[in-house]
Every structure is written in structure tokens, then in C-alpha cells.
C-alpha positions in Angstrom: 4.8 16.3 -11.0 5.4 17.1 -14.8 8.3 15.7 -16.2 9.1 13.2 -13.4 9.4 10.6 -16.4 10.3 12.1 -20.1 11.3 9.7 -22.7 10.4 7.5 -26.0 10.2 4.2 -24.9 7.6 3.0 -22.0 7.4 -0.4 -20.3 5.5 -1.8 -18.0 4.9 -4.9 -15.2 2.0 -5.4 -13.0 1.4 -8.8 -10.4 -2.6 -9.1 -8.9 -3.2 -11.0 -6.5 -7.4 -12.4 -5.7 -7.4 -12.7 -1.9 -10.6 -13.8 -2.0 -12.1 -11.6 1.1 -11.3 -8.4 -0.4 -13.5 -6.8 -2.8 -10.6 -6.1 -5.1 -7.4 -7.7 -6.0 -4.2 -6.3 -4.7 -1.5 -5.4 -7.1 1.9 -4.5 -7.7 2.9 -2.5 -10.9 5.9 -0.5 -12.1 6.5 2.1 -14.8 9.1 3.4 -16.7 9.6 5.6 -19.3 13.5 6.1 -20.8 15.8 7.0 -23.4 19.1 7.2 -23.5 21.1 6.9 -19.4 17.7 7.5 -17.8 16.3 3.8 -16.8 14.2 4.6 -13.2 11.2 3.2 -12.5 8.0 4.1 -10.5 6.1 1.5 -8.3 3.4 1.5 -6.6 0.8 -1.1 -4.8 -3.0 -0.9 -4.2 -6.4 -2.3 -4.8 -8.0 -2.2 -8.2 -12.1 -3.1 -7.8 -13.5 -4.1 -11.8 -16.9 -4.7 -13.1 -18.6 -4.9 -16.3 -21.4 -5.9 -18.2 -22.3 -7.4 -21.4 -24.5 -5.7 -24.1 -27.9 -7.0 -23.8 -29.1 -6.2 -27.8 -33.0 -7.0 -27.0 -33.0 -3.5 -24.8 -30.5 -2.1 -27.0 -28.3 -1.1 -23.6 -24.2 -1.2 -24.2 -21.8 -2.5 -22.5 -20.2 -1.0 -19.4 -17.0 -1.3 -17.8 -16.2 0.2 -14.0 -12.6 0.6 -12.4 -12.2 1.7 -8.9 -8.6 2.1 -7.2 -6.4 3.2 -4.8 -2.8 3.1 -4.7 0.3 3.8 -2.7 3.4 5.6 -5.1 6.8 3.7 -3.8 9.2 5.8 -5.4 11.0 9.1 -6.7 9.4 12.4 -6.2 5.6 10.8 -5.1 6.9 8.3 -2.5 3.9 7.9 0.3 1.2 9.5 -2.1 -1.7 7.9 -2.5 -4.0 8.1 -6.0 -7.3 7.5 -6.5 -9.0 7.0 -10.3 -12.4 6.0 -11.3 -13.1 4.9 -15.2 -16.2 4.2 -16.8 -16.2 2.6 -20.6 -19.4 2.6 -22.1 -19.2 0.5 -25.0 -22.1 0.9 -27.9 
């Protein structure tokens, strides 16, 4: 929800893991943004699935990158949600 973290500073962590017969590594991140007295952070744990491409100049076609995930929120306000995201980069 808005304003579940406000602050100035922002740090974060994040562990993968390569199983090996999983088409994704699992991770574990955390998040926290903070000033002054206000230090929480927000974890979660999922599967992130990457792919990309290089640029191949003879057909003049960019580079792509792909991110697929899927992740469990551990903490706070969220706790038991899951979020899904999708990025594409296209890179001329």
C-alpha cells in the first residue's frame, strides 16, 4: 500500500540460489527504506526466470532482455501476498 516505506535512504540484499531443475533461480531479497527511528525491512522469496540476447548488427536487430517472477511478501502490511512482474528491455 502507499507509504508502507517513506524515507531518504534505500538499501538492499538479495541471495539466488540455481537449483538446477527449476527453470528459475530461487531468491531471497529484502528492502528497506529509512530515515531517522524508522529501520524495518520488507522480505520476500520467489522465482525470478531471465533471458536475453545479444545484438546481432548484420540484421540490425537489438538486444533483448526478459524477466519473469513470482514472489511471496514475508512482512509488514503485504505478509502472504504474492507479486507477479514481467520486464522487457529492448536495447538499440
Amino acid at each position: 500500500p502507499a507509504g508502507t516505506r517513506l524515507g531518504t535512504d534505500f538499501e538492499t540484499q538479495r541471495a539466488e540460489l540455481d537449483l538446477g531443475f527449476l527453470p528459475a533461480p530461487v531468491f531471497f531479497e529484502r528492502h528497506r527504506v529509512w530515515s531517522e527511528g524508522s529501520e524495518e525491512w520488507l522480505s520476500l522469496a520467489g522465482l525470478e526466470f531471465h533471458w536475453s540476447t545479444g545484438p546481432i548488427p548484420i540484421g540490425r536487430v537489438p538486444a533483448l532482455d526478459v524477466r519473469l517472477g513470482v514472489a511471496r511478501v514475508l512482512d509488514d502490511a503485504l505478509e502472504d501476498d504474492f507479486r507477479w512482474w514481467a520486464i522487457t528491455v529492448w536495447r538499440p
